[in-house]
C-alpha positions in Angstrom: 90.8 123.0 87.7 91.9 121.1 84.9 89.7 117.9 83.7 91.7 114.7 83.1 89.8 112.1 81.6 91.3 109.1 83.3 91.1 110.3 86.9 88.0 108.4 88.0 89.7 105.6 86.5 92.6 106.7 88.4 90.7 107.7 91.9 88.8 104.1 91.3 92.1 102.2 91.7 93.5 104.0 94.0 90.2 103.4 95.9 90.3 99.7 95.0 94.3 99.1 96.4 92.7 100.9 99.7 90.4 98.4 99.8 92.2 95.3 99.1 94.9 96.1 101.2 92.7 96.9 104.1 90.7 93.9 103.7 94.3 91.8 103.7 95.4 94.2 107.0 98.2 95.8 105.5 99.1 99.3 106.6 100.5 101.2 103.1 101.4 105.2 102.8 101.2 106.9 99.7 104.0 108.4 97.5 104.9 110.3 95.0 102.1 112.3 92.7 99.1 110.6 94.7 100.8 111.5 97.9 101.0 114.7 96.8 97.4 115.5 95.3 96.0 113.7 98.6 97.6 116.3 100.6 96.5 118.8 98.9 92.7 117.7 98.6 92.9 117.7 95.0 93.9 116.0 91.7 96.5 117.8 89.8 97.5 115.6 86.9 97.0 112.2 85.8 99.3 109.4 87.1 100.7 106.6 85.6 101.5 104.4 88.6 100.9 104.4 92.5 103.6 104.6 94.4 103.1 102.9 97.9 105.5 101.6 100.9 104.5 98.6 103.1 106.1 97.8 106.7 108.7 95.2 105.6 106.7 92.3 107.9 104.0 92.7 104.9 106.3 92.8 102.0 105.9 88.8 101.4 101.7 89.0 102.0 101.9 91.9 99.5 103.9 90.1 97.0 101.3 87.1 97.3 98.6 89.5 96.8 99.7 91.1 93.8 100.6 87.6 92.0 96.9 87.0 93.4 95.7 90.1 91.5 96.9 89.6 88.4 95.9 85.8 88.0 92.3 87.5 89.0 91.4 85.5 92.1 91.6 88.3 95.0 88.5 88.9 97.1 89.5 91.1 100.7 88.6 88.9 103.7 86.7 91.3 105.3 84.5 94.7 105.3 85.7 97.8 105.3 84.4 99.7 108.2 85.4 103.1 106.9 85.6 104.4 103.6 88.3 107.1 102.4 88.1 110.2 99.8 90.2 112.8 98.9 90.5 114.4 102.4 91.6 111.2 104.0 94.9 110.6 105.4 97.8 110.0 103.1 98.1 106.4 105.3 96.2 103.3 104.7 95.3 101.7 108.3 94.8 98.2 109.4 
């Protein structure tokens, strides 16, 4: 398999959006390239975004969070009780 240098950078936010959005209770699915390399259990280039869809009931909460984000001041509300890899469903759960 090819090495990309940025994919634990990469894996790490994917891993991190997982997180927050779990710890806010929003349900997400993957698309695109990340949807694609989670289905197939492996990474198979680097990505340049994350492509993700919401239920439309969460579209304002997600909005809040991501102004949230990038003003620094997002901590989830509560623990994961899971944690996800590469084999793990292509869907984020509440």
């Amino acid at each position: 398999m090819t090495a990309f240098p940025s994919v634990p950078d990469q894996l790490a936010t994917v891993a991190a959006l997982d997180a927050l959005l779990a710890g806010h209770g929003i349900s997400y699915w993957l698309f695109g390239g990340w949807a694609v390399d989670f289905h197939a259990g492996r990474v198979t280039r680097e990505h340049a975004d994350i492509d993700i869809a919401v239920w439309a009931v969460d579209h304002g909460h997600l909005r809040a969070l991501s102004s949230a984000v990038t003003r620094g001041r997002i901590v989830p509300r509560r623990a994961r009780t899971a944690t996800r890899g590469m084999s793990a469903p292509v869907c984020g759960s509440r």
